[in-house]
N, CA, C and O atoms as a Tripos MOL2 file, in Angstrom:
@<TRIPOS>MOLECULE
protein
  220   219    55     0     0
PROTEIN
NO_CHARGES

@<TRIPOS>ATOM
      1 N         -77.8620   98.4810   25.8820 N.3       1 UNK1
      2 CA        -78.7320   97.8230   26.8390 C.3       1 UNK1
      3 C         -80.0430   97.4550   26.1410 C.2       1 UNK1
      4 O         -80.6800   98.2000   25.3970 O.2       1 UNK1
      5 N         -80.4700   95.7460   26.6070 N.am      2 UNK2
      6 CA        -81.6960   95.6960   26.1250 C.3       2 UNK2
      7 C         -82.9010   96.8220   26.6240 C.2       2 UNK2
      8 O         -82.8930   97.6560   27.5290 O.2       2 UNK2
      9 N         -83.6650   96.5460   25.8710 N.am      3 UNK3
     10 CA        -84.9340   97.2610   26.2290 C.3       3 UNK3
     11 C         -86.3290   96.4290   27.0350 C.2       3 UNK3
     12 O         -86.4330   95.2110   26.8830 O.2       3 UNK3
     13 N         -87.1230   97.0190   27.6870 N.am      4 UNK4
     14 CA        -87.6820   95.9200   28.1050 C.3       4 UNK4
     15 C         -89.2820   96.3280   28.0490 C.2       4 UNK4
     16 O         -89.9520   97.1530   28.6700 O.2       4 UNK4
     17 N         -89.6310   95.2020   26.8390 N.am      5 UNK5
     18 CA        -91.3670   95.2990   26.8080 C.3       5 UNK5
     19 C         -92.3900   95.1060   28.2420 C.2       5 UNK5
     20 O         -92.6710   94.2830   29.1130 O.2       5 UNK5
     21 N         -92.7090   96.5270   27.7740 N.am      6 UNK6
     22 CA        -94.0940   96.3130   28.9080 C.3       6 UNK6
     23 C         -95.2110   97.0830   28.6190 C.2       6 UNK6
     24 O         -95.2720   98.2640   28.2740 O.2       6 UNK6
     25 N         -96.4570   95.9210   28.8820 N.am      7 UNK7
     26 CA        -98.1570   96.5440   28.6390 C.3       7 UNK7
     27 C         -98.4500   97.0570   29.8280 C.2       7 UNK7
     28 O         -98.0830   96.6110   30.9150 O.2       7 UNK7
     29 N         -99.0910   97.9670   29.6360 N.am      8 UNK8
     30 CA        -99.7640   98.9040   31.0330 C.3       8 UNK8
     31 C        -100.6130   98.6030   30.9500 C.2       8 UNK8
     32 O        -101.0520   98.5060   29.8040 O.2       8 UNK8
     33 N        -101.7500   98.1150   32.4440 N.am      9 UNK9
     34 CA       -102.7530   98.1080   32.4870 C.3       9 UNK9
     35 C        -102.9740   98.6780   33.2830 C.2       9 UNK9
     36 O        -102.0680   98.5820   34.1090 O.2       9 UNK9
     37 N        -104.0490   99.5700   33.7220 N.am     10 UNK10
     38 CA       -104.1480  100.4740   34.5620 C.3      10 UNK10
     39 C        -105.2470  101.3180   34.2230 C.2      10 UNK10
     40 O        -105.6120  101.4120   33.0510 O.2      10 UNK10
     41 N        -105.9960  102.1500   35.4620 N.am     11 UNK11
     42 CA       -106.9010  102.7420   35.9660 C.3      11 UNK11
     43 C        -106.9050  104.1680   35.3490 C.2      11 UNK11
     44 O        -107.8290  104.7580   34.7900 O.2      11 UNK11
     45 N        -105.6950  104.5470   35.5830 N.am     12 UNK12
     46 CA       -104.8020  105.7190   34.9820 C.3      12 UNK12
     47 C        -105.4880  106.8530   35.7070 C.2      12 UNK12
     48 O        -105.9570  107.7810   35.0480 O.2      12 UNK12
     49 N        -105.5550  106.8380   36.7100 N.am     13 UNK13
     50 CA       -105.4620  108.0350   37.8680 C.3      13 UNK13
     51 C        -103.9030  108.8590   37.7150 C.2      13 UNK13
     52 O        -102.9840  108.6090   36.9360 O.2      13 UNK13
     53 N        -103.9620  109.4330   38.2870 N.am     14 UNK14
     54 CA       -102.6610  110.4970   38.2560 C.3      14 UNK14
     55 C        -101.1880  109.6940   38.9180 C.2      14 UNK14
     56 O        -100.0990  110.2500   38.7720 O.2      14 UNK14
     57 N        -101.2720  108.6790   39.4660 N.am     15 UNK15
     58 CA        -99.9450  108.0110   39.9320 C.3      15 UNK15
     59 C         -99.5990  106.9890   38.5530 C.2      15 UNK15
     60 O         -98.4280  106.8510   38.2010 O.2      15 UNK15
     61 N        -100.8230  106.2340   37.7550 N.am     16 UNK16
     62 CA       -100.1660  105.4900   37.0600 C.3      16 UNK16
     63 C        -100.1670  106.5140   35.6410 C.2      16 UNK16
     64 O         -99.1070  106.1280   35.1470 O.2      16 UNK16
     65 N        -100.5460  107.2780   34.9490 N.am     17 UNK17
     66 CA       -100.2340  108.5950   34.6930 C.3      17 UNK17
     67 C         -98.5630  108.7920   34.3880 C.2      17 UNK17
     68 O         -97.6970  108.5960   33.5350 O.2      17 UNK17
     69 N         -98.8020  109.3430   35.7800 N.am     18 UNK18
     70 CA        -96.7300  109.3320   35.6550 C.3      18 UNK18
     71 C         -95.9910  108.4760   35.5580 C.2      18 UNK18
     72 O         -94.8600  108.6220   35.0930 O.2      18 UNK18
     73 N         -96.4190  107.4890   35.9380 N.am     19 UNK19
     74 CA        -95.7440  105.9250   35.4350 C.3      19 UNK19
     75 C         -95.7210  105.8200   34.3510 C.2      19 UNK19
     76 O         -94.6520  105.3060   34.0220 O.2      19 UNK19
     77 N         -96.5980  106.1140   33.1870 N.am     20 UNK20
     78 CA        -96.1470  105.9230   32.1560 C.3      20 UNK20
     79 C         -95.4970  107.0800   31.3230 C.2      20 UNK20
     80 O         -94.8350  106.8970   30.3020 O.2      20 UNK20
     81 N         -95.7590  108.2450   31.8670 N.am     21 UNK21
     82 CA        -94.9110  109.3760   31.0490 C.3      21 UNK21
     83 C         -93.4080  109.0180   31.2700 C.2      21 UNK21
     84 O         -92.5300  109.0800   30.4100 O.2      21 UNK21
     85 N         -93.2240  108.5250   32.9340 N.am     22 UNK22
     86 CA        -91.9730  108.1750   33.2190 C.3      22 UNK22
     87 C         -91.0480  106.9270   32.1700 C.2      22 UNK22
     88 O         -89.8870  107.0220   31.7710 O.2      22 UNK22
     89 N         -91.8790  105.9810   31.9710 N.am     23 UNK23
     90 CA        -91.7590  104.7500   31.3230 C.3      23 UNK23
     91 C         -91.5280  105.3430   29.6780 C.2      23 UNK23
     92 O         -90.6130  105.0480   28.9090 O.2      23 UNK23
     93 N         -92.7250  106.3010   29.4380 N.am     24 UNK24
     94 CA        -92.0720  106.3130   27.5470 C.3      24 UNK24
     95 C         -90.5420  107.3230   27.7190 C.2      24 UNK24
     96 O         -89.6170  107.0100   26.9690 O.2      24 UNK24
     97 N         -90.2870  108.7000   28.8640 N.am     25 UNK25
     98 CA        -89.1150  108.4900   28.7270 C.3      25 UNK25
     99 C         -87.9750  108.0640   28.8470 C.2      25 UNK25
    100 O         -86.9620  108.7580   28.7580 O.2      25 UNK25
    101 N         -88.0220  106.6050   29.1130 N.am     26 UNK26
    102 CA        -86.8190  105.9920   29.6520 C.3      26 UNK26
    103 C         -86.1390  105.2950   28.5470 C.2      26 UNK26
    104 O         -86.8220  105.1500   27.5330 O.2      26 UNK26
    105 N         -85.0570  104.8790   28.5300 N.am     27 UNK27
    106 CA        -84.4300  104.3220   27.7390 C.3      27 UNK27
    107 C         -84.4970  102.8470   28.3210 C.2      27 UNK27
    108 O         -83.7810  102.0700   27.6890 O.2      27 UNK27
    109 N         -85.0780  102.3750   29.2050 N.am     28 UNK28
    110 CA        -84.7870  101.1240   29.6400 C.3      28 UNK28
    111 C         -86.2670  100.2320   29.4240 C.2      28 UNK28
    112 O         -86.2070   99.0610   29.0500 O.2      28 UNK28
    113 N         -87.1770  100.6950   29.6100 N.am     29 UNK29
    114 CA        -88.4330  100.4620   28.7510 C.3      29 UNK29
    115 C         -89.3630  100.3640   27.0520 C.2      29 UNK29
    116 O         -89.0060  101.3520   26.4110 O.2      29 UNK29
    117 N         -89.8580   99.9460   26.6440 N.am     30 UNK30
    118 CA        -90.4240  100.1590   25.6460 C.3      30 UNK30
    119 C         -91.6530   99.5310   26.0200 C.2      30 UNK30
    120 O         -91.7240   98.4280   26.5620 O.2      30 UNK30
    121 N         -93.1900  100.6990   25.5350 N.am     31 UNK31
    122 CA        -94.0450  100.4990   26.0530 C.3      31 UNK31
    123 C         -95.0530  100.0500   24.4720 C.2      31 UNK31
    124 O         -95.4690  100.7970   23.5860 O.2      31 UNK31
    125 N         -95.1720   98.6400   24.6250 N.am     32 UNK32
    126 CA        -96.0580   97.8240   23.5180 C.3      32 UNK32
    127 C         -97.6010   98.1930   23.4860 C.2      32 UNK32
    128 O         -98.3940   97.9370   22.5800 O.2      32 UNK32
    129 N         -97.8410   98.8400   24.6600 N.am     33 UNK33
    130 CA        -99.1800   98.7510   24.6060 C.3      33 UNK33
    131 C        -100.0620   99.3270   25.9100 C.2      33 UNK33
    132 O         -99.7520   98.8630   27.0070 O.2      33 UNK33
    133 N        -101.0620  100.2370   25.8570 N.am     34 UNK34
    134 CA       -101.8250  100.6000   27.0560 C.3      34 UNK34
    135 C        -103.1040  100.3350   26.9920 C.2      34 UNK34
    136 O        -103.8110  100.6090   26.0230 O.2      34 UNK34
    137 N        -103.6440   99.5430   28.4710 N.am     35 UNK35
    138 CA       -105.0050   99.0780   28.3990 C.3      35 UNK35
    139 C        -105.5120   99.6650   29.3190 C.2      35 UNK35
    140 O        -105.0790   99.3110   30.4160 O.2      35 UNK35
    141 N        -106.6220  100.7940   29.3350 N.am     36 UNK36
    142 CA       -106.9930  101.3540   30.1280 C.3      36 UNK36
    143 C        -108.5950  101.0170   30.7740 C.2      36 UNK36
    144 O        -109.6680  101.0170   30.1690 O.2      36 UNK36
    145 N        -108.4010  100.8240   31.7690 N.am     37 UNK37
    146 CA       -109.5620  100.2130   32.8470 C.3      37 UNK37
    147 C        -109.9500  101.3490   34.0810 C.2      37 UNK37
    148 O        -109.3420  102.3890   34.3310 O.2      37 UNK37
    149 N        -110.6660  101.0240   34.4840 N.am     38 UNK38
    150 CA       -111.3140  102.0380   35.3470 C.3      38 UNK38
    151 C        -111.5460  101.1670   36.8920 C.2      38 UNK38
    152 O        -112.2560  100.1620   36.9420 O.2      38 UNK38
    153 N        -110.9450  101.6400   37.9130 N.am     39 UNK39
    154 CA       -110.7530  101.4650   39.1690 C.3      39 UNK39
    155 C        -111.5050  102.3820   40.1870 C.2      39 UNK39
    156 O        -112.7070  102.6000   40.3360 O.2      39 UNK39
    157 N        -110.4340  102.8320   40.8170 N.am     40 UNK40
    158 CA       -111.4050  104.3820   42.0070 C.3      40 UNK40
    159 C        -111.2160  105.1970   41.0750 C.2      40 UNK40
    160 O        -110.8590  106.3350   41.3790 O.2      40 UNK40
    161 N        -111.3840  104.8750   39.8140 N.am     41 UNK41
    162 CA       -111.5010  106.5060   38.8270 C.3      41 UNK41
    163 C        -112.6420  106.0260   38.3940 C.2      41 UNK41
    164 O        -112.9540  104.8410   38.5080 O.2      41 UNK41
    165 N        -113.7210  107.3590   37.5900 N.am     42 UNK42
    166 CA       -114.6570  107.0020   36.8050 C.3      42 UNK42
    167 C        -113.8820  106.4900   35.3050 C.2      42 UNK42
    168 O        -112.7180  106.6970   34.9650 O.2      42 UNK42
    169 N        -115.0780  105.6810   34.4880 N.am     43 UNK43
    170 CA       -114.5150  105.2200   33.4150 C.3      43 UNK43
    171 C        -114.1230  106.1790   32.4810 C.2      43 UNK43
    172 O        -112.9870  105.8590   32.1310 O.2      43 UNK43
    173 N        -114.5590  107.4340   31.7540 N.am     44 UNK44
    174 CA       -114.5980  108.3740   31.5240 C.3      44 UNK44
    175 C        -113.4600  109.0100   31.5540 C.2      44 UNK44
    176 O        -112.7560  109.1970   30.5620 O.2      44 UNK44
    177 N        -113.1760  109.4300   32.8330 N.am     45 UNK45
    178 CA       -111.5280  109.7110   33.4440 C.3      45 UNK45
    179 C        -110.2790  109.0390   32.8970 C.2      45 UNK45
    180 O        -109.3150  109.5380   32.3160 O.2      45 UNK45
    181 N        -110.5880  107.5620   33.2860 N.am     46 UNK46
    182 CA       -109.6570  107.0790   32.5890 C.3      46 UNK46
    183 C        -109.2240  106.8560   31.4520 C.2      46 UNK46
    184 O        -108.0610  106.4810   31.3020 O.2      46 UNK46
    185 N        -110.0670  107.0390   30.4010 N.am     47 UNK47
    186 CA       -110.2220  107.1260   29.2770 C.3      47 UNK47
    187 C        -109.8420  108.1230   28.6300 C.2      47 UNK47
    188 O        -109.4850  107.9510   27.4640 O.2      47 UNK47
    189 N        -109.8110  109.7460   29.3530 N.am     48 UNK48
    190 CA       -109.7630  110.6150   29.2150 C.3      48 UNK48
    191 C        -108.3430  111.1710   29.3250 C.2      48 UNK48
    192 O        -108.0660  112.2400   28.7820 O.2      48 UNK48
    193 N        -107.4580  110.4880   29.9980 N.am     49 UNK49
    194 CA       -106.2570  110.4140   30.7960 C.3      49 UNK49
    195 C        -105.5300  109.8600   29.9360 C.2      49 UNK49
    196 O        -104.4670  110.4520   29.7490 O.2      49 UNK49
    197 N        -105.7620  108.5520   29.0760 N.am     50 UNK50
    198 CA       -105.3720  107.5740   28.4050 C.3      50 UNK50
    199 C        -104.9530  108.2550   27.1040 C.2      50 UNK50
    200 O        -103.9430  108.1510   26.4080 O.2      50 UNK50
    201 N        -106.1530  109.0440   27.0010 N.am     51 UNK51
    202 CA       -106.2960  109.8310   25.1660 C.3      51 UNK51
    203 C        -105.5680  110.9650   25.3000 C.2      51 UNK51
    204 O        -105.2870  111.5990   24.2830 O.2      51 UNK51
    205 N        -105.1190  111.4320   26.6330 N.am     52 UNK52
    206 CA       -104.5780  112.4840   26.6170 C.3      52 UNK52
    207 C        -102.8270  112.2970   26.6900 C.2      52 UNK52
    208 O        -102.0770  113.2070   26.3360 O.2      52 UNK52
    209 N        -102.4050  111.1690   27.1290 N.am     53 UNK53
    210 CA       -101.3820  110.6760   26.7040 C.3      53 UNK53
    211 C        -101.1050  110.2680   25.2790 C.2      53 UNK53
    212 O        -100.1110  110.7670   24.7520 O.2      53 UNK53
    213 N        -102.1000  109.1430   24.3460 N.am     54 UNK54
    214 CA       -101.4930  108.8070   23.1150 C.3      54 UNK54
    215 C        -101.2550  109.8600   22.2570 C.2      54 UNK54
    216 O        -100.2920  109.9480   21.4940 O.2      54 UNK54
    217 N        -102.7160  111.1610   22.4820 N.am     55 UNK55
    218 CA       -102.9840  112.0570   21.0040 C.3      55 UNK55
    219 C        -101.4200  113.3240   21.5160 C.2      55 UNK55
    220 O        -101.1090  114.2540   20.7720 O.2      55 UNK55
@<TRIPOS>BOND
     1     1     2 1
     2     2     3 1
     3     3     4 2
     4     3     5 am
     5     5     6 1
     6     6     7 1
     7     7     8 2
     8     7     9 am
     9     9    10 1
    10    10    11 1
    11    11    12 2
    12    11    13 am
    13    13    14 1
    14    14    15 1
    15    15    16 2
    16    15    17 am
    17    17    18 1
    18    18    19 1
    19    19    20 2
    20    19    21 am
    21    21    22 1
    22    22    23 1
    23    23    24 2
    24    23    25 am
    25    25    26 1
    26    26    27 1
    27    27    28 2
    28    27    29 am
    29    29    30 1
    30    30    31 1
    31    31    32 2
    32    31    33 am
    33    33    34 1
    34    34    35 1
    35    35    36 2
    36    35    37 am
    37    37    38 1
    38    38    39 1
    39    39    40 2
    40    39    41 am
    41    41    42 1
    42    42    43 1
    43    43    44 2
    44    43    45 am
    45    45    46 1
    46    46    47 1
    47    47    48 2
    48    47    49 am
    49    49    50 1
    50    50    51 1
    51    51    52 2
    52    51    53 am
    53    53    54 1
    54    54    55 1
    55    55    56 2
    56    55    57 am
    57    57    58 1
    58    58    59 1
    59    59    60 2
    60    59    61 am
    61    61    62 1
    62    62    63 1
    63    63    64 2
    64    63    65 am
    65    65    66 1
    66    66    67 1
    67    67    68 2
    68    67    69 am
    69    69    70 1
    70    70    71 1
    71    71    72 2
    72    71    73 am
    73    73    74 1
    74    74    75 1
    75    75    76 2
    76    75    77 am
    77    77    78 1
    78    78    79 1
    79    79    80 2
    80    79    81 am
    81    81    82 1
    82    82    83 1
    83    83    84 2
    84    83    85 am
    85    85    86 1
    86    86    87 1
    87    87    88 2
    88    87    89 am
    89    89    90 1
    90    90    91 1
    91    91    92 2
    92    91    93 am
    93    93    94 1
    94    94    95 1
    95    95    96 2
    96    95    97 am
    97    97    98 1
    98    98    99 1
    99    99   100 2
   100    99   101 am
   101   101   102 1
   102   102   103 1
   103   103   104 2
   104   103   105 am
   105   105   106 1
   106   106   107 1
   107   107   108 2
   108   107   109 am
   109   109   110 1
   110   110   111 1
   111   111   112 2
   112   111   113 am
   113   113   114 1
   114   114   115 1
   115   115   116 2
   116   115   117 am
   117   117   118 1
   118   118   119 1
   119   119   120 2
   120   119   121 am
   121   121   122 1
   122   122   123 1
   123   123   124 2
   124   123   125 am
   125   125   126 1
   126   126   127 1
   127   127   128 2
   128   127   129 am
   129   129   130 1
   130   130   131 1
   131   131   132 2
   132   131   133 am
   133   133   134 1
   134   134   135 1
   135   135   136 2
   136   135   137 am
   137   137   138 1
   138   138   139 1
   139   139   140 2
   140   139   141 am
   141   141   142 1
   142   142   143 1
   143   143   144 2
   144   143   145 am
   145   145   146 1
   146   146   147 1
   147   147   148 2
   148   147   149 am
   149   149   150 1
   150   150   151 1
   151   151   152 2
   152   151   153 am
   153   153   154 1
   154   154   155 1
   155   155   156 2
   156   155   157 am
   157   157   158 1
   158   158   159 1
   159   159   160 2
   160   159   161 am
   161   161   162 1
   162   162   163 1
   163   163   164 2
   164   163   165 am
   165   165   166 1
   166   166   167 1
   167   167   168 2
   168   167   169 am
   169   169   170 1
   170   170   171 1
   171   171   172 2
   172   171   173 am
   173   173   174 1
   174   174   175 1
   175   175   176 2
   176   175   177 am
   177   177   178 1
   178   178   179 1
   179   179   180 2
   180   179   181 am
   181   181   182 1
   182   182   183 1
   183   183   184 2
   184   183   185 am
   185   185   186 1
   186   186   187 1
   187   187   188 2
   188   187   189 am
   189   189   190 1
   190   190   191 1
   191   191   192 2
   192   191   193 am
   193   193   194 1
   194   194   195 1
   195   195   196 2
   196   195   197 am
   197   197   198 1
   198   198   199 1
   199   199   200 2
   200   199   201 am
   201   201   202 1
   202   202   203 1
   203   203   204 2
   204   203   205 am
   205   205   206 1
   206   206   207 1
   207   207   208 2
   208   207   209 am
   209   209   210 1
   210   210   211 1
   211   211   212 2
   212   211   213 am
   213   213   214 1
   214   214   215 1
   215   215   216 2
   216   215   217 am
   217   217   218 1
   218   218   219 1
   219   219   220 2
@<TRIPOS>SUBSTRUCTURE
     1 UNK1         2 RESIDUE 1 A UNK
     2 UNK2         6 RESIDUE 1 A UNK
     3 UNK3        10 RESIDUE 1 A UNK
     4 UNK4        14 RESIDUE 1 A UNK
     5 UNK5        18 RESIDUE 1 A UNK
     6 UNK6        22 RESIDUE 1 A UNK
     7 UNK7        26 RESIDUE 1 A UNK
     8 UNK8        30 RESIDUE 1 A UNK
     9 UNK9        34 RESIDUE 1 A UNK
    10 UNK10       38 RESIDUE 1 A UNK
    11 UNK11       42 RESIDUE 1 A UNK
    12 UNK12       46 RESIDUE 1 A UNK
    13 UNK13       50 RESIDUE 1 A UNK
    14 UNK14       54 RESIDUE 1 A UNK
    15 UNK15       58 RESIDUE 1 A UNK
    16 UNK16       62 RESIDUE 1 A UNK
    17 UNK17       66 RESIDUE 1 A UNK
    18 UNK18       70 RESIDUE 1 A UNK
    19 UNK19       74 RESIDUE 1 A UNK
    20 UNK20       78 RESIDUE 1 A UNK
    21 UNK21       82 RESIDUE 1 A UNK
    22 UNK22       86 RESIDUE 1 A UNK
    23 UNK23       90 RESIDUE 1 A UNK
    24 UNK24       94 RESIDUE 1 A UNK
    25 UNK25       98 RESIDUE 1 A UNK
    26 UNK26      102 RESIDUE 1 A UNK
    27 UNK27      106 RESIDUE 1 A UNK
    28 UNK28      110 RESIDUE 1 A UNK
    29 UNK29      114 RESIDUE 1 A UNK
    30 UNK30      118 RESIDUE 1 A UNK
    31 UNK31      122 RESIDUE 1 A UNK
    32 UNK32      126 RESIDUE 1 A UNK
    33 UNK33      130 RESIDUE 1 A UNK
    34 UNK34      134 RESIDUE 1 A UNK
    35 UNK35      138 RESIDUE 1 A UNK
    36 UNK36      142 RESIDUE 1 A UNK
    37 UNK37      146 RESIDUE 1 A UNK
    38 UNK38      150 RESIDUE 1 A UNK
    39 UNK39      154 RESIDUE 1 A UNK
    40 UNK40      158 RESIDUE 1 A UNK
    41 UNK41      162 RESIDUE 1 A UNK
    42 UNK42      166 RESIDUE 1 A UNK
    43 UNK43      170 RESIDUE 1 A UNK
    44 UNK44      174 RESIDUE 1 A UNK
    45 UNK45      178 RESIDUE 1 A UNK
    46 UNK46      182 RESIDUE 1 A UNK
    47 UNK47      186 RESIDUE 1 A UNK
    48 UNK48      190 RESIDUE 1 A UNK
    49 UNK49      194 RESIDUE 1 A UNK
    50 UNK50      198 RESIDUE 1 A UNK
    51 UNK51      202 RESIDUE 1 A UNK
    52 UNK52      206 RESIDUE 1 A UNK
    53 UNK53      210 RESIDUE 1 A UNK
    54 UNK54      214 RESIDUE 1 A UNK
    55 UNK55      218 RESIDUE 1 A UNK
């Protein structure tokens, strides 16, 4: 099965969070890239959320 590229953009509060833990383990995804922005989260947070996924 192909795979299917996708960039996250997102706030990265705790719902999109699991969206992407969900997404790197899938076999049906491949994730090119995360852009993290700040929404009803502080910027900080999201940032914080972001780094705590790549590292």
């Amino acid at each position: 099965m192909m795979r299917k590229n996708v960039l996250f953009f997102s706030d990265f509060g705790i719902d999109d969070f699991v969206a992407v833990i969900f997404a790197f383990f899938s076999e049906e995804i491949n994730i090119v890239g995360i852009v993290a922005d700040y929404g009803n989260v502080s910027r900080d947070d999201a940032v914080e959320m972001q780094l705590t996924f790549v590292n």
